[in-house]
N, C-alpha and C positions, 0 to 999 in steps of 0.2 A: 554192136558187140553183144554177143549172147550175155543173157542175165546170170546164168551160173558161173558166169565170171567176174562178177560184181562182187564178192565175198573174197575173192582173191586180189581185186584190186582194192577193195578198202583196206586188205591188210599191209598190201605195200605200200598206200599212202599212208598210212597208219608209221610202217618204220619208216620211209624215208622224212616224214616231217617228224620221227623222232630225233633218228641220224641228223637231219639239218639242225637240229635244236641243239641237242650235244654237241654241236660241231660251231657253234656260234650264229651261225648263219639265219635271217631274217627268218619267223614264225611262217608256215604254210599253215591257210586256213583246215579245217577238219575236212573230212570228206564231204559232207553233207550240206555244206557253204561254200565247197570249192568250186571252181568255176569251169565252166562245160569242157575248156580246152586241157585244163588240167589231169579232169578224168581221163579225155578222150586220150592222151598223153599216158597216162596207165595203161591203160586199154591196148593201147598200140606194141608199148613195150613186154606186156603179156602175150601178146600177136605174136611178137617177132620172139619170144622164146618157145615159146610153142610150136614154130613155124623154121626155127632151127637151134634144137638143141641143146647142139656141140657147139653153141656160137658162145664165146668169151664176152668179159666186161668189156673190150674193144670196139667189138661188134655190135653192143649193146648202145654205147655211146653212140655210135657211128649212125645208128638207129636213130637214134634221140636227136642226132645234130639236125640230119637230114628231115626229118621232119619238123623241127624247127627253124631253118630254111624253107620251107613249102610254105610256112605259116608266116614267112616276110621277115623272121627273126634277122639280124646281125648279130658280130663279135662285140662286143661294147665291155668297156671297163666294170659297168655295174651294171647290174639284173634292171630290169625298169622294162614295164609291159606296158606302160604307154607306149615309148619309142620299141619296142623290140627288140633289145639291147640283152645279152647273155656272155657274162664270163668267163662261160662253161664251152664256147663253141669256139673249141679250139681240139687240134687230134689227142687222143685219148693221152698218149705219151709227156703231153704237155697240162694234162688236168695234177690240181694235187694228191695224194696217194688219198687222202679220204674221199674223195671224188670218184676215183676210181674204185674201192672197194666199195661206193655206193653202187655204182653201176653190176658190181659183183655181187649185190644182197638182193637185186633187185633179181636176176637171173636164177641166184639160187630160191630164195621166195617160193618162185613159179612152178621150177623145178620139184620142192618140197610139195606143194598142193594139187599136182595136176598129176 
């Protein structure tokens, strides 16, 4: 991933481990202790708005699933990166609406800085 995009992705992990926080949900590490696949996981989601758009929080998810799948993820009840397990990998219609306008913050983000 080109470097000039590193300042874009800190700032989306920057909100969305705010978003998780406000939202109850388990602390994500800071960018700088995160872990390679997490960034790489920015990175990709920057890709794919970049690379289209006019593509909605749907499309964004669907991004997200799909390469979480590649990476051996499953649906599982609770998050757990040992097993591969995500409560998230389910179609966008079925996430809860704060989930969904993550995937919405994450698009506009991009949108805003590129």
């Amino acid at each position: 991933m080109s470097p000039t995009l590193e300042p874009i992705a800190r700032v989306i992990h920057a909100a969305i481990r705010t978003w998780s926080t406000a939202h109850g949900q388990p602390d994500m590490p800071d960018w700088d202790v995160a872990p390679q696949w997490m960034k790489d996981s920015t990175f990709a989601s920057i890709q794919f708005v970049l690379d289209h758009p006019d593509a909605d929080g749907g499309a964004q998810h669907l991004q997200w699933m799909n390469q979480r799948r590649a990476q051996g993820w499953t649906y599982g009840p609770v998050r757990d990166e040992a097993r591969k397990t995500h409560p998230m990998l389910v179609p966008f219609d079925q996430l809860p609406i704060m989930e969904q306008k993550k995937d919405d913050l994450v698009s506009a983000i991009v949108r805003a800085l590129t």
